[in-house]
Structures are given as C-alpha cells and as structure tokens.
C-alpha positions in Angstrom: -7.8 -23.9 -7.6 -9.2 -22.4 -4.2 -9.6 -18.6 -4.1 -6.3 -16.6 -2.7 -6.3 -15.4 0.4 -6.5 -11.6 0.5 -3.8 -10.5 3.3 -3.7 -5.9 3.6 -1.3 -4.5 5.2 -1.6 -0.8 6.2 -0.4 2.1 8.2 1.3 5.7 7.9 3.5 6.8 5.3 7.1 5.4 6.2 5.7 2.9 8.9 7.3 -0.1 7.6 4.6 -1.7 5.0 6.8 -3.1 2.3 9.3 -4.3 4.6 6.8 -6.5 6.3 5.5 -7.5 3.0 8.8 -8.5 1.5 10.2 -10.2 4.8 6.8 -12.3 4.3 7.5 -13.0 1.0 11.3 -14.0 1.6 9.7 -16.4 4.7 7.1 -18.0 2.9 9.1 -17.8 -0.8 6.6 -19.2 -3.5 3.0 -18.5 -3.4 2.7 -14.7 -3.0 1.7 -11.9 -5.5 2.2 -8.3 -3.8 -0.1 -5.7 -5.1 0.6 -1.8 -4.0 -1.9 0.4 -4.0 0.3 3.4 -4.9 -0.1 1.8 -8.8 -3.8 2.7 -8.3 -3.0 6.4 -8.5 -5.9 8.7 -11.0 -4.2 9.6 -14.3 -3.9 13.2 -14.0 -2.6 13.8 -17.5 -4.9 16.5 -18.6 -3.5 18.8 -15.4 -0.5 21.1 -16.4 2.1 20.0 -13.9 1.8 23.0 -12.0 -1.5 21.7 -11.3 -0.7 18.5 -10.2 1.9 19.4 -7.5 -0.9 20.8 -5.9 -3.1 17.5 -5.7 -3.4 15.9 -2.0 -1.9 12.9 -2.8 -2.7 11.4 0.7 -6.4 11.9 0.3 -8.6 8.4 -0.7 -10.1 10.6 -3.6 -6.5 10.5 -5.7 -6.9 6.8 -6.0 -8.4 4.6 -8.5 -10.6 2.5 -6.0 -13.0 1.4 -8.4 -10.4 0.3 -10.5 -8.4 -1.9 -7.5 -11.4 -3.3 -6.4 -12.2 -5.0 -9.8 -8.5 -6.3 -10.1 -9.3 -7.7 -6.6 -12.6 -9.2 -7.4 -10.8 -11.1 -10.5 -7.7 -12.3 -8.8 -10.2 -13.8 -6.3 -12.0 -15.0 -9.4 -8.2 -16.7 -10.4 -8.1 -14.7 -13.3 -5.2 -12.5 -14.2 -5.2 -8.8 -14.2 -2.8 -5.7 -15.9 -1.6 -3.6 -12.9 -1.2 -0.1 -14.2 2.6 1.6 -13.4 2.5 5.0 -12.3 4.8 8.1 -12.5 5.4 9.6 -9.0 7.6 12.3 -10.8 5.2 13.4 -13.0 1.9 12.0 -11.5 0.8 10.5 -14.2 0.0 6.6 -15.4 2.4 5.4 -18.0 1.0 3.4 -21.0 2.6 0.0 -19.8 1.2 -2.2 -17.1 1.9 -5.2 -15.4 0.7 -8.9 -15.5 -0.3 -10.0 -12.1 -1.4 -13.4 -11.9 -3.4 -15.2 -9.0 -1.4 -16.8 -6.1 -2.6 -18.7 -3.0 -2.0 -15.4 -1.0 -2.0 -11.7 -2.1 -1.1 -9.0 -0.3 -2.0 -5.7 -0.5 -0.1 -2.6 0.9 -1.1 0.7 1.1 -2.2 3.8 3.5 -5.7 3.7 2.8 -6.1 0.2 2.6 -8.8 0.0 5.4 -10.7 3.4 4.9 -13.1 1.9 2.2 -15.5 -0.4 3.6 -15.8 -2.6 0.3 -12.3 -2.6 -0.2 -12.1 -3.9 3.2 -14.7 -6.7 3.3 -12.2 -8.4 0.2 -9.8 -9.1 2.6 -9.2 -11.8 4.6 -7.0 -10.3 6.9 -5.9 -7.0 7.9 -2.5 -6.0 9.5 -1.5 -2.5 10.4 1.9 -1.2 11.1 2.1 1.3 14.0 5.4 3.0 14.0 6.1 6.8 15.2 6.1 9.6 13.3 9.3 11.2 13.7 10.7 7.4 12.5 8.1 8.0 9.6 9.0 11.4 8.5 12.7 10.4 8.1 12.0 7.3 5.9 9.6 9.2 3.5 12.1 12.0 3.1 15.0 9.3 2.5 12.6 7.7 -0.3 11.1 10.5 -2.0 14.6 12.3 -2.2 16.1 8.5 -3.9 13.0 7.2 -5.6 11.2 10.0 -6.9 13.8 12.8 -7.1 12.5 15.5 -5.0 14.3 18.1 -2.6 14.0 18.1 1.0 11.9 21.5 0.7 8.6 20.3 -0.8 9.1 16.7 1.4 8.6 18.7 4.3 6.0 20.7 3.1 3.9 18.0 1.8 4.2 16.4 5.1 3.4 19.7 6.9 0.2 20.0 4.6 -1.4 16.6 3.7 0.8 14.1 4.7 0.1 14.7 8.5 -3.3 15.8 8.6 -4.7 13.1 5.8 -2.7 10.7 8.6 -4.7 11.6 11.1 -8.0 12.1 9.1 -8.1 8.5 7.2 -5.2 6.6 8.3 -5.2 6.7 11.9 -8.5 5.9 12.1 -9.2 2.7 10.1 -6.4 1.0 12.5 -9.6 0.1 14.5 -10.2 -2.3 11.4 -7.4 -4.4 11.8 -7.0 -7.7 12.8 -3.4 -7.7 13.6 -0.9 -4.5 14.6 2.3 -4.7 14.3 4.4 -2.3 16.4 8.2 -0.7 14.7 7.3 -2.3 11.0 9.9 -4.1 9.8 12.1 -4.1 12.8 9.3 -6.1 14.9 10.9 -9.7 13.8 8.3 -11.4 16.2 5.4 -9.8 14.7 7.0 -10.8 10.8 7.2 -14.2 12.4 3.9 -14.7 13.6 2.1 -13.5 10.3 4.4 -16.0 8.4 3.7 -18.9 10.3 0.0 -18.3 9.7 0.3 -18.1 6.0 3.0 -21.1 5.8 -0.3 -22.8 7.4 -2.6 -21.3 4.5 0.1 -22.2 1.8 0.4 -26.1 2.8 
C-alpha cells in the first residue's frame, strides 16, 4: 500500500473547516480518515478548573504537537494509531481514545495547522478557509453554546481575549502557506468541488 496522502485544511475559528472536510468526504465516500486537531489538546488534569478556564486555548502551546506529528509520521508509515478524545467542558483528555487507521487520503483540520513548520512539511496539500469574522463569531458562539455547554458571556469574552488576537497572531498568518484558499467555507460549492475532483483523481 502507497503512503496516504496528507490533505490540511485550516483557517479561523468558525470559518467553515469541518464543513469542507465532510462535504469532501460525502463526494469522494470511501477512502478518507479525518483527523482534528482539537483531540490534540495538553491534558491539563493537574490544574484546578479555575485554573484552566484561564488557559489561551487558541495559542499553538495548548496543543500536543509532538504527539500529532508522531500519529502523522505512522499513518504515513500505514500503521494505525489511538487518537486521544478530549473534554472541551472540562479541558481535560479522557482515558479512551480512538482507533484511526491509514486511508489513501487523510485530512487534517485545525486553526494552527500551518503555524508549525514540521507539521507542515507532512502534508501534501494545504487548504485554508477564508471566511469573515462577524460570520465566524456567530458560528463559534452557536457551537460552543450546543456542543460544549457554555453561556454567551464567557463566548464573547474568550473571543474578545484570545480568540481574536491568537487569530491574528498565528492564524492569519500561516494562510501564506497554503496551496489552495477557499473563500465562505462550506458555502463555496465550487471550491468543495474542485478539491474533490483532485482527490477522486488520487483515490483511482
């Protein structure tokens, strides 16, 4: 078996990442494994939870990258790997993981997909999503308050305090590393198009 290819997908909080990932996967069906990079979270067990409200969740040091990389390097490698599940309400790992096992493409989505150079040099391609903020800001506020049970109050705070500026420190930034961008995320059908076409190619 040929090594996978290694497809990121990036961009701003809210900008339409796992849309785009899942229409691909819906277009192209078999042959794709989608690895977040949210599950790469630090275990931050041994902080009170006081404490860990306060981490800068948006900031490349809150996430495992040693730990993605070497999942990477093996799936390249065709061999399985455990992807670990994390708590978003209490910002912790759990004990359980997940099988992930190698496909002709894998994607990866995350917001700081592009900012570390090694991390980057294991993909194959790189996509970023480019959609505006105020469309950003409503989608994180509609997910957080679903998904991970907070109030509108510390949303918006967050956003105001790390969210934003971490945006414009890392994430902006590494769009210059793309290979593709993809304008308005998931509503950009074209765009979804174009990037399955190229991997139905890969996949036959």
């Amino acid at each position: 078996m040929s090594a996978p290819v290694i497809i990121g997908i990036s961009g701003g909080t809210g900008s339409g990442k796992s849309t785009i990932a899942d229409a691909i996967q819906k277009e192209v069906k078999d042959h794709i494994t989608i690895i977040m990079q949210d599950s790469y979270y630090k275990n931050f067990s041994h902080l009170s939870i006081k404490e860990r409200s306060k981490i800068n969740f948006d900031h490349p040091e809150t996430i495992d990258t040693e730990l993605f990389i070497k999942h990477i390097e093996l799936l390249k490698k065709n061999v399985p790997v455990e992807i670990p599940i994390y708590d978003f309400k209490t910002h912790t790992r759990t004990s359980k993981t997940v099988l992930k096992k190698p496909s002709k493409i894998i994607i990866l989505e995350g917001i700081l997909l592009f900012e570390n150079e090694k991390l980057r040099n294991l993909m194959d391609i790189k996509i970023f999503v480019d959609t505006d903020a105020d469309i950003r800001i409503l989608r994180r506020i509609e997910r957080d308050m679903n998904e991970r049970g907070r109030d509108l109050d510390s949303i918006i705070k967050q956003y105001r305090e790390t969210v934003q500026p971490m945006h414009i420190e890392f994430v902006e930034p590494s769009k210059r590393f793309a290979n593709v961008i993809i304008p308005e995320g998931g509503f950009n059908k074209i765009g979804i198009d174009m990037i399955a076409a190229k991997i139905r190619e890969i996949v036959v």
